[in-house]
N, C-alpha and C positions, 0 to 999 in steps of 0.2 A: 781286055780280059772280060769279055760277056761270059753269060752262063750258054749252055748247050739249050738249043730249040728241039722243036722236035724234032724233024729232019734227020738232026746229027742223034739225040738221043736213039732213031730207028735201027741208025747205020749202026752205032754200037750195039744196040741188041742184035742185031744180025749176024755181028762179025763174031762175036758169044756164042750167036746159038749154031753157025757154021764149025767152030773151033767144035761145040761140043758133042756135035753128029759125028764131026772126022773123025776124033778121039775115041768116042764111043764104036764106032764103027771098026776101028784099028783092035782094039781090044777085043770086039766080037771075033776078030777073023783069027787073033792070035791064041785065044781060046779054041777056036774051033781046030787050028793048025797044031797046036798043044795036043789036045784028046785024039789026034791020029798020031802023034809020037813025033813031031817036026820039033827040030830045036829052035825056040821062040825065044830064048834069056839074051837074046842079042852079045852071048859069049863064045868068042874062037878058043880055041887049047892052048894056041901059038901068040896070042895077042898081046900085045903088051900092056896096052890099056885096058885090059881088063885085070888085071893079075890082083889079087886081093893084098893089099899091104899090110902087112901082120905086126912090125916092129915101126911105130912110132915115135920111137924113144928122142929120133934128131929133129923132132917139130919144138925149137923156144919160141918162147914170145918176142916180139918189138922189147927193145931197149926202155921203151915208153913204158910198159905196162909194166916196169918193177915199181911205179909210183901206187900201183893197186896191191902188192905186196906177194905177186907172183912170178918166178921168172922162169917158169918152161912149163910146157905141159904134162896133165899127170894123165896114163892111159888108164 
């Protein structure tokens, strides 16, 4: 377990500043795809994973976490 040289230090700035072009680039294009009226929210009508979950009410906690003096959660 050495520390990082340069070398390695370069390649993680790279792989940063690659991540943060693509990102930023993605963002430019859905912006622009947005102000022409394209649907960008990455939501179908029909989908199921997207459906917004409204009633939480069946999320408890682990058995473990009555030792913290809670046992389900409050929405």
């Amino acid at each position: 377990m050495a520390g990082m040289d340069g070398p390695q230090w370069g390649i993680t700035f790279l792989g940063m500043a690659i991540t943060f072009i693509v990102m930023e680039f993605e963002k430019s294009v859905r912006r622009c795809l947005k102000r022409r009226g394209a649907d960008t929210d990455d939501r179908e009508a029909d989908a199921v994973f997207d459906s917004d979950v409204q009633n939480t009410s069946h999320l408890h906690m682990p058995d473990s976490a009555g030792k913290l003096g809670t046992s389900e959660l409050k929405s």
